[in-house]
C-alpha positions in Angstrom: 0.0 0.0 0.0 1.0 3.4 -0.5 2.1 5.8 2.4 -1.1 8.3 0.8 -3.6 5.2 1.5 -2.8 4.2 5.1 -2.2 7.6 6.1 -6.4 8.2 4.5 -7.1 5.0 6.2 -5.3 6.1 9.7 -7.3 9.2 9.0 -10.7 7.6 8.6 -10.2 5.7 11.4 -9.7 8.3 13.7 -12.0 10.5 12.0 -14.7 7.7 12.9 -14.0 7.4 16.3 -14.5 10.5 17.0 -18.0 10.4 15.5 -18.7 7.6 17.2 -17.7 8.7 20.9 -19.3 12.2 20.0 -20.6 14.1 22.8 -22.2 16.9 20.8 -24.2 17.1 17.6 -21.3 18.8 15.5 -24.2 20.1 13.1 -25.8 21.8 15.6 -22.9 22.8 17.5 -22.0 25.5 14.3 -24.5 28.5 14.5 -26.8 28.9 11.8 -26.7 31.9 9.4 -23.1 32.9 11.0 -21.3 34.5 9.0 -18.0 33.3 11.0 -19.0 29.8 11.3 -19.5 29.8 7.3 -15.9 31.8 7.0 -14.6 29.2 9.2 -16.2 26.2 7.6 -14.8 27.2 4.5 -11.4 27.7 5.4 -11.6 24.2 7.1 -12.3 22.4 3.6 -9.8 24.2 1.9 -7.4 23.3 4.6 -8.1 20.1 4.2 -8.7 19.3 0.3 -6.1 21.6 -0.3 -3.1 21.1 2.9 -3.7 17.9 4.4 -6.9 16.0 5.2 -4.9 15.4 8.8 -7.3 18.9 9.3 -10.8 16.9 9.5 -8.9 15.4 12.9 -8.1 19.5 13.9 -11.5 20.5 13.1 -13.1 18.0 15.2 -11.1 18.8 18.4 -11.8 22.6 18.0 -15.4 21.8 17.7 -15.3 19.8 20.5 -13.5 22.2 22.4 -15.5 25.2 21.2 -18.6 24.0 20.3 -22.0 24.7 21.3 -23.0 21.9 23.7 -26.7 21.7 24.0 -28.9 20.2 26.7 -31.1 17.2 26.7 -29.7 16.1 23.2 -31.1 13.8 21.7 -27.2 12.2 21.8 -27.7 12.2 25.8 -29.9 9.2 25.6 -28.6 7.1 23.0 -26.4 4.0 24.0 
């Protein structure tokens, strides 16, 4: 295999995970109509089309750091 395809497939992995151990609902966790969560959107899939997709694993960990956690999710009571 190519270092390109296990570095996707490391990627993917990890990129999973952390979809599946979510603790918010990264959709709603971006403001709606914001002009700074579109800005910053953007900038995050250029960063990672464009640089490296290694930036799908930074996004994730600035939206669970910064996002907007929301009571009585729906998340809460799945198992």
């Amino acid at each position: 295999m190519k270092t390109n395809t296990i570095e996707i497939l490391i990627i993917s992995l990890i990129t999973s995970l952390f979809i599946y151990f979510r603790t918010i609902d990264y959709y709603k966790s971006i403001p709606r109509k914001n002009i700074y969560s579109v800005i910053g959107v953007g900038i995050w899939i250029y960063l990672v089309i464009k640089i490296s997709p290694w930036f799908i694993i930074v996004g994730l960990v600035i939206l669970n750091i910064f996002g907007v956690k929301h009571e009585n999710s729906y998340l809460e009571y799945d198992n």
